[in-house]
C-alpha positions in Angstrom: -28.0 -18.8 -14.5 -25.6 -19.7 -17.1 -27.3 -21.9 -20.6 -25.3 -24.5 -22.2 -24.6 -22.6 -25.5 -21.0 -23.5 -27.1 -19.3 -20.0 -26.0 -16.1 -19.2 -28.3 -13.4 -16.2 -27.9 -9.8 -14.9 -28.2 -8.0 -15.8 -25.5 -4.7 -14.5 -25.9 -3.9 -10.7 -26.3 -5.4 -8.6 -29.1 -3.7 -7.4 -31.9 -1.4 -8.6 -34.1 1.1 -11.0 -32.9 2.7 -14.7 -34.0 0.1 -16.5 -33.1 -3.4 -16.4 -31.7 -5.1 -18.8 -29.8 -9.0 -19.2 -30.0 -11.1 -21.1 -27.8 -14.2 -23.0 -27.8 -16.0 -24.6 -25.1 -19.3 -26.3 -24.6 -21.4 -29.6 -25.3 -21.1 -28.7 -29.4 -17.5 -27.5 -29.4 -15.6 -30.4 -30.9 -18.7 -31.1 -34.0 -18.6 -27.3 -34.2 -15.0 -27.4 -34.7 -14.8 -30.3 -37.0 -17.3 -28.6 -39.1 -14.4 -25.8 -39.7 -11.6 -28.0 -38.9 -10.0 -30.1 -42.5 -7.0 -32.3 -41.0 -6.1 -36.3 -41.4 -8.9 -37.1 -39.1 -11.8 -35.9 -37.5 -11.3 -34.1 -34.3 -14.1 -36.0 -32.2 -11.7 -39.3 -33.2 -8.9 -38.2 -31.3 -7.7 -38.5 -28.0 -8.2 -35.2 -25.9 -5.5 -33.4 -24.8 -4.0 -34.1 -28.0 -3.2 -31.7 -31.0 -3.5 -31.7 -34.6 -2.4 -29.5 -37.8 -4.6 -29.0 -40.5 -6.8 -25.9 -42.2 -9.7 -23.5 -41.1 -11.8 -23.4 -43.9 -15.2 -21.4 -44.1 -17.2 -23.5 -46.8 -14.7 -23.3 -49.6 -13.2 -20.6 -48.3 -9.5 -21.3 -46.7 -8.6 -19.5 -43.6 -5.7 -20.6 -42.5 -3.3 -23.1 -41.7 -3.9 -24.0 -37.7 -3.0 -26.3 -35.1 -5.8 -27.3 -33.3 -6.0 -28.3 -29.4 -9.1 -31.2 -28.0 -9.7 -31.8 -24.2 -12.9 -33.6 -24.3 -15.3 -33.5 -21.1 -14.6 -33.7 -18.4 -10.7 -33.6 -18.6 -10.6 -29.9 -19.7 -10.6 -26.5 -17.5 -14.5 -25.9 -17.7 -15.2 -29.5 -18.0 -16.8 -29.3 -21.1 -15.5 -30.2 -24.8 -13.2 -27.7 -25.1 -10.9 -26.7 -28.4 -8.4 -24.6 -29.0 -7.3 -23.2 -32.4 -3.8 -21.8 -32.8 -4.0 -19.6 -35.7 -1.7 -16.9 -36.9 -2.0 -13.8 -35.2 -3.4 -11.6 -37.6 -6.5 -9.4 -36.5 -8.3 -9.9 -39.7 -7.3 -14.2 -39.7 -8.8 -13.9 -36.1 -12.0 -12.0 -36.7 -12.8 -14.5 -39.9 -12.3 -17.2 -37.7 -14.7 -16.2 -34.7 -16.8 -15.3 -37.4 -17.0 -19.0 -38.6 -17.0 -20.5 -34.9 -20.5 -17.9 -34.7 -22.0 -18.9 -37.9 -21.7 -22.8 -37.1 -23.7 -21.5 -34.0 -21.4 -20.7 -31.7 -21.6 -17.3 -29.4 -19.3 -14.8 -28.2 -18.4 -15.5 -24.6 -19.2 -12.9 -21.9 -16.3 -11.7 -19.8 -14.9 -14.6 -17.4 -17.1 -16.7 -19.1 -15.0 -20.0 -19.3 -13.8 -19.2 -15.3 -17.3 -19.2 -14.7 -18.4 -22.6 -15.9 -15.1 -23.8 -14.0 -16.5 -22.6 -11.1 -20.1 -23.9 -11.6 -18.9 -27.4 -12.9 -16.4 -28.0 -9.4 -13.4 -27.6 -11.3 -12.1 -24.3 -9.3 -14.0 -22.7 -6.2 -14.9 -19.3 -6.2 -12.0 -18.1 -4.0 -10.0 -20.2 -6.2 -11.3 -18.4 -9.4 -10.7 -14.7 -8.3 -7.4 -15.9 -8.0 -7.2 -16.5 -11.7 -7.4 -12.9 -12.3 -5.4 -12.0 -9.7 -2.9 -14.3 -11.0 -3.5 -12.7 -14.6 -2.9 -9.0 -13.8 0.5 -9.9 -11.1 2.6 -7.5 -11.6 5.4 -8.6 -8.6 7.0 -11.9 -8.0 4.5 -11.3 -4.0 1.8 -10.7 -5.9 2.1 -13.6 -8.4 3.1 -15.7 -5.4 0.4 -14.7 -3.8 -2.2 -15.6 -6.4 -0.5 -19.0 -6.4 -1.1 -20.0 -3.3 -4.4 -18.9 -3.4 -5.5 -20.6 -6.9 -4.3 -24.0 -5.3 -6.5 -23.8 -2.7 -4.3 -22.6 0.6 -6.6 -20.4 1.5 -9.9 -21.8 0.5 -8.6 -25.7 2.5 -8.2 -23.2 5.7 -11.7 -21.7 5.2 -13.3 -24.7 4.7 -11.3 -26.4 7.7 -12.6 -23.7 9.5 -16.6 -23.8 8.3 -16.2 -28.0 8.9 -15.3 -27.8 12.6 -17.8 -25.1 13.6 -20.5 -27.2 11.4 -19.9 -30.2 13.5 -20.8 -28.6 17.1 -23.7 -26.2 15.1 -25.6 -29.6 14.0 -25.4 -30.6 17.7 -27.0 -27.3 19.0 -29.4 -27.2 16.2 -30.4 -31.0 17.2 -31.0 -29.7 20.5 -33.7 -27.4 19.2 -35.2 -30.7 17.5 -35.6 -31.7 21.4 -36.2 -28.0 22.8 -39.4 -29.6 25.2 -36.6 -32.1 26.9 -34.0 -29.5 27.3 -31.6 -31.7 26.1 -28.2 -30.2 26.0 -25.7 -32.2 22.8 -23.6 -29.3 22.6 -20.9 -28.9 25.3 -20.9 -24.8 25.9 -17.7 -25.0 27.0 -16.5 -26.8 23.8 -18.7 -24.4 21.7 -17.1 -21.7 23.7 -13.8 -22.6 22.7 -13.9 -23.6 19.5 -15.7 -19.8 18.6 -13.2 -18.5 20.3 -10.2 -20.8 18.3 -12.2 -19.8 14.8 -12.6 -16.0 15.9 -8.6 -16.0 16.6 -8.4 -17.0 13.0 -10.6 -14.9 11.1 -8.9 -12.0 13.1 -5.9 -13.3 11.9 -6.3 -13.5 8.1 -8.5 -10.3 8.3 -4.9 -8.0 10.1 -3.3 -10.1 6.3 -5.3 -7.8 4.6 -3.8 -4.5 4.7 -0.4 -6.6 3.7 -2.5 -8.2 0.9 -4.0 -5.2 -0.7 -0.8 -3.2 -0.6 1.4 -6.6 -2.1 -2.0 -7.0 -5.0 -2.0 -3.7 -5.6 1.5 -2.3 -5.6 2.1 0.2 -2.2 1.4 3.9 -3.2 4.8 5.5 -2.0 5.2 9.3 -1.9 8.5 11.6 -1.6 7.7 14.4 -0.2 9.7 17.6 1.0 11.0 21.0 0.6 12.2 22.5 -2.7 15.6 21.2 -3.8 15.3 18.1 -0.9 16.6 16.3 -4.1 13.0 14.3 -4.8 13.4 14.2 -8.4 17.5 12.8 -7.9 16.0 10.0 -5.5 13.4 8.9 -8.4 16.3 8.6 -11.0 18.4 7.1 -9.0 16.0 4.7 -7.1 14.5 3.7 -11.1 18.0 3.6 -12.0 17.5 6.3 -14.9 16.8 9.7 -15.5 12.8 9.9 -15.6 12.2 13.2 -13.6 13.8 16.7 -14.3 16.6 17.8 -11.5 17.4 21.5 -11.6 18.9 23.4 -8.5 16.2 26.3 -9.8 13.8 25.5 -6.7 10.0 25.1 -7.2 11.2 22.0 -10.6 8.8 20.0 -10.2 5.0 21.1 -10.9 3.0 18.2 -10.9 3.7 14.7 -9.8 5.6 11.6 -11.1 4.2 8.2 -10.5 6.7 5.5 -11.5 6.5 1.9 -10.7 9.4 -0.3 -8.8 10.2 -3.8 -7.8 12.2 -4.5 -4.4 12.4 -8.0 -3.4 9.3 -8.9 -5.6 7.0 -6.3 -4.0 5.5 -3.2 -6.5 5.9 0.4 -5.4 4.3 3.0 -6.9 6.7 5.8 -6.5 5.4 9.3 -6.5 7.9 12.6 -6.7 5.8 15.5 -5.6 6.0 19.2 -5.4 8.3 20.9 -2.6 6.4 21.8 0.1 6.9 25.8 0.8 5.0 28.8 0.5 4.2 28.9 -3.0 5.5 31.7 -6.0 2.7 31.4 -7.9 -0.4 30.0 -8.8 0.8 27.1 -10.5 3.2 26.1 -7.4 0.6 27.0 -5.0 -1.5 23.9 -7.1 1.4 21.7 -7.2 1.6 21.6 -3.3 -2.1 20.6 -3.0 -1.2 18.1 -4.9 1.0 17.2 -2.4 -1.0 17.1 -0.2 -3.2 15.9 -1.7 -1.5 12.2 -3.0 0.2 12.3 1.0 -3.5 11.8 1.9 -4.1 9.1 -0.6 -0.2 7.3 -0.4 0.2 3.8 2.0 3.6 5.0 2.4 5.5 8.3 3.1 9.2 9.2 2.3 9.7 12.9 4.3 13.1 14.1 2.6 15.3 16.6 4.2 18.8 18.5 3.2 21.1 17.9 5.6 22.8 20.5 5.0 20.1 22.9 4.8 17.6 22.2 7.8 17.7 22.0 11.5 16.4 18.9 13.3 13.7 21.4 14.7 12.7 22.2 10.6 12.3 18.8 10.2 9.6 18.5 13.0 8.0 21.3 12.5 7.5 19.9 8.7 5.8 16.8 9.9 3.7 18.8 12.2 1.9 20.5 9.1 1.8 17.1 7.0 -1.8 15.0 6.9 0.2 11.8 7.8 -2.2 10.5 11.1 -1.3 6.9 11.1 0.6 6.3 7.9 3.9 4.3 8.2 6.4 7.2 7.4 10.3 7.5 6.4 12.7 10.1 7.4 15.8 10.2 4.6 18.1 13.0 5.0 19.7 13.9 2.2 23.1 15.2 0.2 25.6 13.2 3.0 28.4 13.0 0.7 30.5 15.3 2.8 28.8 15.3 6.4 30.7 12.7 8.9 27.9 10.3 10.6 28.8 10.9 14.3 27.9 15.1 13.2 24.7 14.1 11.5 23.7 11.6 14.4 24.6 14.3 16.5 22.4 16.9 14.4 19.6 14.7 13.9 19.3 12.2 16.8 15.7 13.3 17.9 14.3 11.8 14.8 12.9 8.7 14.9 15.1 6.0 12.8 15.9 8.3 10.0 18.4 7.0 7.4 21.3 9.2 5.6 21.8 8.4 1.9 23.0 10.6 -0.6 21.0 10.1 -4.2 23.1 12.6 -6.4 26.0 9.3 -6.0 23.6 6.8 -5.0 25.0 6.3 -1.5 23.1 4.2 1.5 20.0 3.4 -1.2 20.3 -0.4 -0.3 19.6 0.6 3.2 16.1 2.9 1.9 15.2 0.2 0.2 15.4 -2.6 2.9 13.5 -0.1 5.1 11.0 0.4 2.3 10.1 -3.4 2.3 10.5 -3.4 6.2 7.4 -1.2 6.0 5.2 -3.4 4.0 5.7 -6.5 5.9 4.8 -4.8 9.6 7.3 -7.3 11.3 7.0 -10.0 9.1 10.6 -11.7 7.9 8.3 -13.1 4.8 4.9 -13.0 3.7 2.4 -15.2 5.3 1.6 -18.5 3.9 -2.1 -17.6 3.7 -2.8 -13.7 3.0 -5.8 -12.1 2.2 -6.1 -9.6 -0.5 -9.8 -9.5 -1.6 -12.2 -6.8 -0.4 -15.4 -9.2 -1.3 -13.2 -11.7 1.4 -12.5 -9.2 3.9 -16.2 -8.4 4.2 -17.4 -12.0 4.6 -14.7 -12.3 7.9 -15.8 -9.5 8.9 -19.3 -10.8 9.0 -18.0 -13.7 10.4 -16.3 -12.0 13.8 -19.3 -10.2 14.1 -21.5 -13.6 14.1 -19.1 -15.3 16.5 -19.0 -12.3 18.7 -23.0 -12.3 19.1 -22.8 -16.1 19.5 -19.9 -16.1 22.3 -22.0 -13.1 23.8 -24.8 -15.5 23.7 -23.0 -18.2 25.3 -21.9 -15.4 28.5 -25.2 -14.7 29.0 -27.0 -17.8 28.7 -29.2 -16.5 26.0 -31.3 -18.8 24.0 -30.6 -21.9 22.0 -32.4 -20.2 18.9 -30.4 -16.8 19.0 -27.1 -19.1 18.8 -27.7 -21.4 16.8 -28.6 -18.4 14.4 -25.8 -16.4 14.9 -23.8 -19.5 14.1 -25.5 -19.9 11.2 -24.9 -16.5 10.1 -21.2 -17.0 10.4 -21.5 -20.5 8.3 -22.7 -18.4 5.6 -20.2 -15.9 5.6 -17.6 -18.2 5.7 -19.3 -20.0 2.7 -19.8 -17.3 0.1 -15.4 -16.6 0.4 -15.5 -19.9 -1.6 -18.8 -20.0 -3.4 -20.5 -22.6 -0.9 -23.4 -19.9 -1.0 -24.0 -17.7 -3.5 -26.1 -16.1 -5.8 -26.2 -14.8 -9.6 -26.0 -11.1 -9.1 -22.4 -11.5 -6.6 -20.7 -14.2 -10.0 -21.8 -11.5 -12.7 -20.2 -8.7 -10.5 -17.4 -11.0 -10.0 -16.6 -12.3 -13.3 -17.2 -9.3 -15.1 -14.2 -7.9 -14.3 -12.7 -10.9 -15.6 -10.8 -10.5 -19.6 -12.5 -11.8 -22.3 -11.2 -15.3 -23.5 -10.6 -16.2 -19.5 
């Protein structure tokens, strides 16, 4: 699997910067370092977690002036000797220095590699490890909250709670096949029966999390669509709060799209003005709108807006009728209310479902598109979940998982045999098991890791 060679890399950013901060980690790391290392004492003397100022210095050659970090074994993230060298951040000072760590007989660590050994020494579990990265790329105070929760072990405790409970009535039925000539029964099937039936609630549970998860990880892909001059391009500025797309009343402005990112209430959307949606001029309009179309197929989210002033409720309907929408959660806005009274446009529009009146040219009613907007993302929820799933590799394991406990409750109605159970439990054990690294095998860490930075 993994040897026990000293492993060494950059962990923070590249390029050049105030400092950089090199790490080392492995059996040799601290006589490696001290080798390099010229301070008041040697760096196996000291206490760990303790950190000391001295030079790097390549046989006569000096480096640079460094403060340098020990957590000795087992008190350190991968529970090895680890040290970390604080140089200043200068590409060249960094490379000389990675240099030295690899003639002393060090070698350049593999992506993830220091999360891995954390994992495969008990200091994280794997669950607990994705989370790192998760935590690393946050780009919303959800997501980062998120990946909080799920680095300290919320939702790992509740899978293993989970896996405990159904491993306690699965060593009774598997005893039971220890005594299969005395038909024996150790396992109450109406306990068994409840218990799948409790866990199976569950899994369904944090499973229906997942489409909240992914979106909250991942940012929510939001598209404006609508007619030329809807004023698309005017609800981007004023919803970024600057002037990033081009607004012209010359209809048919906008070519391409326009992806922009925003934060409401700590959750990302990725905001995308599109193409008006008409009967295309020309050729180059006529491939802007299958654009359109296009990113409306791909989006989580849809904003339909509408001039108030210059369609009919009917115009409106017979849009979404010609949109590839199906099940997508979708948002009617009309638009350019400045001077229309609220009893006329209810009294225009009040066939649509829940559509809200803003006016983006002033910025009027936004607040109220942007509560809606995060209404959208939580599906009913006031808040996010305490435990909230937003891995694919998870999903698939509870998935595997309801389908185990579905064959064994099916089992259980039909009186099948104790064998077939007992294996269909054990199927779901394992599924359960490889969301937090309980089972596993080399191929799924290298996939996992991999897509882990260097240095982490």
């Amino acid at each position: 699997m993994y040897n026990r060679d000293t492993i060494v890399a950059l962990s923070t950013a590249p390029g050049t910067a105030a400092i950089a901060v090199i790490r080392l980690s492995g059996a040799d790391a601290i006589p490696l370092a001290d080798r390099l290392f010229h301070g008041k004492k040697k760096l196996a003397d000291c206490a760990s977690h303790t950190a000391h100022f001295g030079r790097i210095q390549s046989g006569s050659r000096w480096i640079d002036d460094v403060v340098v970090t020990v957590f000795k074994a087992p008190h350190s993230y991968t529970k090895e000797h680890t040290v970390e060298i604080s140089c200043h951040g200068s590409t060249y000072i960094v490379q000389q220095i990675l240099q030295a760590c690899i003639q002393q007989g060090a070698r350049t660590a593999k992506a993830g590699e220091f999360t891995m050994r954390a994992f495969l020494n008990g200091t994280l579990d794997l669950s607990q490890a994705e989370a790192v990265a998760d935590l690393i790329h946050s780009e919303s105070e959800a997501a980062h909250r998120m990946a909080i929760e799920q680095m300290r072990g919320g939702f790992s405790d509740e899978i293993k709670r989970l896996r405990d409970e159904l491993i306690q009535l699965a060593s009774l039925l598997e005893l039971e096949l220890d005594f299969s000539e005395e038909d024996v029964e150790f396992a109450n099937r109406d306990q068994l029966n409840e218990l799948l039936l409790r866990i199976r609630k569950y899994v369904t549970s944090l499973m229906d999390s997942f489409q909240l998860g992914n979106v909250i990880k991942n940012g929510v892909t939001t598209v404006i669509a609508g007619r030329p001059n809807a004023g698309k391009s005017t609800l981007l500025n004023a919803l970024l709060n600057e002037e990033r797309a081009i607004v012209s009343e010359i209809p048919g402005t906008t070519r391409d799209t326009i992806e922009e990112s925003l934060n409401i209430n700590g959750i990302l959307f990725r905001l995308i003005d599109t193409a008006g949606i008409r009967d295309a001029a020309d050729e180059i309009e006529k491939i802007g709108v299958q654009k359109t179309m296009q990113k409306i197929q791909q989006s989580a989210l849809l904003i339909y807006l509408f001039d108030v002033n210059g369609m009919r409720e009917e115009d409106v309907l017979q849009d979404l009728k010609q949109l590839p929408i199906q099940d997508m959660p979708l948002i009617l806005v009309g638009n350019k209310c400045e001077e229309r009274n609220p009893d006329e446009l209810d009294a225009s529009f009040g066939g649509l479902d829940q559509v809200i009146f803003i006016a983006a040219k002033t910025k009027q009613h936004l607040q109220d598109l942007k509560h809606r907007l995060v209404d959208a993302v939580l599906v009913g929820n006031k808040s996010m979940p305490d435990v909230v799933v937003s891995n694919a590799r998870h999903y698939d394991a509870l998935l595997r998982t309801q389908t185990a406990l579905d064959e064994a409750l099916t089992g259980i109605a039909l009186q099948h045999s104790k064998e077939l159970i007992a294996l269909d439990i054990r199927q779901a054990l394992d599924a359960l098991g490889e969301i937090a690294g309980i089972i596993y095998h080399d191929d799924l860490l290298d996939h996992i890791f991999s897509k882990f930075c260097i240095g982490k």
